[in-house]
N, C-alpha and C positions, 0 to 999 in steps of 0.2 A: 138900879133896875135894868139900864140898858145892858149893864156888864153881865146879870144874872143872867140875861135872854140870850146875848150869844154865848155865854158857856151852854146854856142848853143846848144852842141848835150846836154847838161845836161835839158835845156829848152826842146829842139826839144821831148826826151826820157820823160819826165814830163808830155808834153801835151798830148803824143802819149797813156801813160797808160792812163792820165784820160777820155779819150776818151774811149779807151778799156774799164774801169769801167763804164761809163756811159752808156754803151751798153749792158752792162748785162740782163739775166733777171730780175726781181724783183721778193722778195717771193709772194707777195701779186699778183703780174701777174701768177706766176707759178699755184698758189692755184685755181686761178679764171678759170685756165685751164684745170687743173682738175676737178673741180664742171660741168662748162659747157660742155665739153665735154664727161662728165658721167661717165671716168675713175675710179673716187671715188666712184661710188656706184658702177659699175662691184668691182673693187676687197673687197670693203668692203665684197658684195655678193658671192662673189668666195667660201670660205670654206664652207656655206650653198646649194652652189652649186654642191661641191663636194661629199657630205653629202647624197643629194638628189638622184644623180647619181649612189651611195653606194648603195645606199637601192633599187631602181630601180631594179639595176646589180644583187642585192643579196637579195631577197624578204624575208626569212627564216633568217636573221643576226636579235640576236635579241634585244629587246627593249636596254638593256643593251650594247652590243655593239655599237650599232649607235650613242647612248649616248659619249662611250667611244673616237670612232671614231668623233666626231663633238668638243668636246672636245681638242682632237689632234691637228684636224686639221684648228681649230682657232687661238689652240697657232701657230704653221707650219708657219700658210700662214696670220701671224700678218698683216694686212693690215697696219699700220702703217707702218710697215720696207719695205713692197713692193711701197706705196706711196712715201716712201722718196728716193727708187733707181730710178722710175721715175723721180721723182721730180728732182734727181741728173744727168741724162740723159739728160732730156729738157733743165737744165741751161747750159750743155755743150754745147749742140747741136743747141741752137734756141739764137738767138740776143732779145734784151726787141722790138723793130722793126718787127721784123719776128713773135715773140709771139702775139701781138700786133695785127697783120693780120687775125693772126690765130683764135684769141678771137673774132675779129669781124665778123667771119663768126658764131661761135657757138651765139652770139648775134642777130644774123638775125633771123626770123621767120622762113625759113625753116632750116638753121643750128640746130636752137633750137630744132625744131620738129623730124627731124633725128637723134638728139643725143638721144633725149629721148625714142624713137621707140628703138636705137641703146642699150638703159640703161634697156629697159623691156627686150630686147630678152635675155640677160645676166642673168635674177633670174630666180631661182628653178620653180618657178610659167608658166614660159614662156617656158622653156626648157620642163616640161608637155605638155603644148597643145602643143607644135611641133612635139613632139611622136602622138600626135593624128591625126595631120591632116597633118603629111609628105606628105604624098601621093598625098592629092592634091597641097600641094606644089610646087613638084617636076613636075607635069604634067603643070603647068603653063609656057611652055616653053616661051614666053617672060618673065617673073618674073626670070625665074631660067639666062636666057639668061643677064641681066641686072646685077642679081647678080654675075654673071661668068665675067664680065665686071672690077666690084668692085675688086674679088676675085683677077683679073691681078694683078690691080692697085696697091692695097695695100700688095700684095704678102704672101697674107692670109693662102694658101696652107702648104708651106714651113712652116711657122711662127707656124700657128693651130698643124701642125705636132710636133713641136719642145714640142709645149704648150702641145699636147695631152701626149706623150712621158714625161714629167715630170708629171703632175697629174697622170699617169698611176701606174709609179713609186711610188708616194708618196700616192696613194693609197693605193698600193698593203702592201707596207712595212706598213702604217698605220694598215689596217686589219691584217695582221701577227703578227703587236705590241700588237693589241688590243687582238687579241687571242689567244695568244703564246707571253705575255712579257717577259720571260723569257728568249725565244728563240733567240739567234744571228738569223740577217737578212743577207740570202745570195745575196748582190746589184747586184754580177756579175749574179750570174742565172737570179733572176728578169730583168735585162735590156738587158740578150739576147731573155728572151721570150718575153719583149715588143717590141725587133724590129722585131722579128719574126710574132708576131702580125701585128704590123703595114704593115710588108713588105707585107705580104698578104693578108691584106684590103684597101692597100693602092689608088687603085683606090674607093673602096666604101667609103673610109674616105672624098677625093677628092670631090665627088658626096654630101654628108651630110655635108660637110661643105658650099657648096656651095648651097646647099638647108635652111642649119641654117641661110645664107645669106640674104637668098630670104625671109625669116621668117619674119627674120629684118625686112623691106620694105615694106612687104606685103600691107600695109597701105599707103602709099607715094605715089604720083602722080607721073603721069610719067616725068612733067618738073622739079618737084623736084629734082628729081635721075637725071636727065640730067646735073642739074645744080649744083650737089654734084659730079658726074666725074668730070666735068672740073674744079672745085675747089679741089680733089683730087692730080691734076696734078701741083698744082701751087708748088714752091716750097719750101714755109713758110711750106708748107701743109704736104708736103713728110717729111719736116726734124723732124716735129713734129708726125708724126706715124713711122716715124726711131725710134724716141728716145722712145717714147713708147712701140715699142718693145720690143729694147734694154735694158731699165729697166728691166720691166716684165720679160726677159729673165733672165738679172741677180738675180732678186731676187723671180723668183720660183727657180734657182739652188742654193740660199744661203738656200733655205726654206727645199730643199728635203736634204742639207748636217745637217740643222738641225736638222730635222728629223732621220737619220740616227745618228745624235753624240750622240741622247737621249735613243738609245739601252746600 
């Protein structure tokens, strides 16, 4: 009898993993998740992005520096290593079932067409005309109202903050490499003046991210965006821009300790 019983639980414990294993995600689900959902050309576009933002912020830096600084900030924010903390995220986080769900909404017609609105407002290109035409962005109170909806949902605020707060960083310390490499980087000053920053534009930050939202969108009909809240809500949906996050989180902070080990 006691032999019978652990063959069971040996069976029982056998079937239980391959079950677990079959539920995994799969790489080739995960990749597909990435592509459609546009994650991989946001951060492929990130360091170009930051680049652009450089030069914006600092009109006078010159030809040579930007160079220097785009440079940097490709090796930095390797999209390869940030794809793969995502990539590491979502197979915690998401069931091959759950994923699965999640694909078939980026597969739909308007999933498609929202990620890709979502994958333009992301390049240097787009991040331009939004400087140009904030303003009547922002006056579009249903538009902004819809995005401020979104901005709940996905807890974009907090997150954008966390995101703004590391590029600020790995700005700042980039431009100081680039022009003063010699120079040790003081991280503690830098990160009290960026919260000091932030803490006092924090509601205008709030306001423009919520406007960069509405950017997004601008193009979207209104049952679209209707019908992408209540798919936001679902909970394939939620665990999959968790882990997105989450990634991202961790590997802009692996990206800015890089940055900092290469002084």
């Amino acid at each position: 009898m006691s032999y019978l019983k652990k063959t069971l639980s040996i069976l029982l414990l056998f079937s239980l993993s391959l079950f677990v294993y079959a539920d995994k995600v799969e790489d080739n689900t995960v990749f597909e998740l990435l592509v459609l959902s546009g994650l991989k050309s946001q951060v492929e576009s990130l360091p170009a992005t930051i680049v652009a933002l450089i030069q914006q912020s600092t009109p006078n830096l010159s030809n040579e520096k930007k160079k220097q600084a785009e440079v940097l900030f490709a090796d930095v924010f390797n999209s390869d290593l940030v794809l793969s903390d995502v990539s590491n995220e979502i197979k915690k986080t998401l069931t091959e079932q759950e994923a699965k769900q999640v694909l078939a909404w980026y597969e739909s017609n308007t999933g498609s067409r929202i990620a890709r609105a979502e994958e333009y407002a992301s390049t240097p290109k787009a991040m331009m005309e939004f400087q140009k035409i904030a303003a009547e962005i922002m006056s579009n109170s249903e538009l902004m109202s819809t995005a401020q909806k979104l901005s709940d949902e996905l807890k974009l605020v907090e997150e954008s903050v966390e995101f703004q707060k590391t590029v600020m960083l790995a700005t700042m310390v980039g431009l100081s490499k680039a022009d003063q490499p010699d120079k040790p980087v003081d991280i503690e000053q830098l990160e009290g003046f960026v919260d000091m920053q932030l803490g006092q534009a924090k509601s205008q930050i709030e306001q423009m991210i919520t406007a960069q939202l509405a950017f997004s969108y601008k193009d979207i009909d209104k049952s679209s965006m209707a019908q992408y809240l209540d798919v936001l809500k679902r909970p394939s949906m939620k665990k999959f821009n968790a882990s997105n996050a989450e990634g991202t989180k961790t590997a802009l902070n692996k990206a800015l300790d890089r940055l900092l080990s290469a002084q």
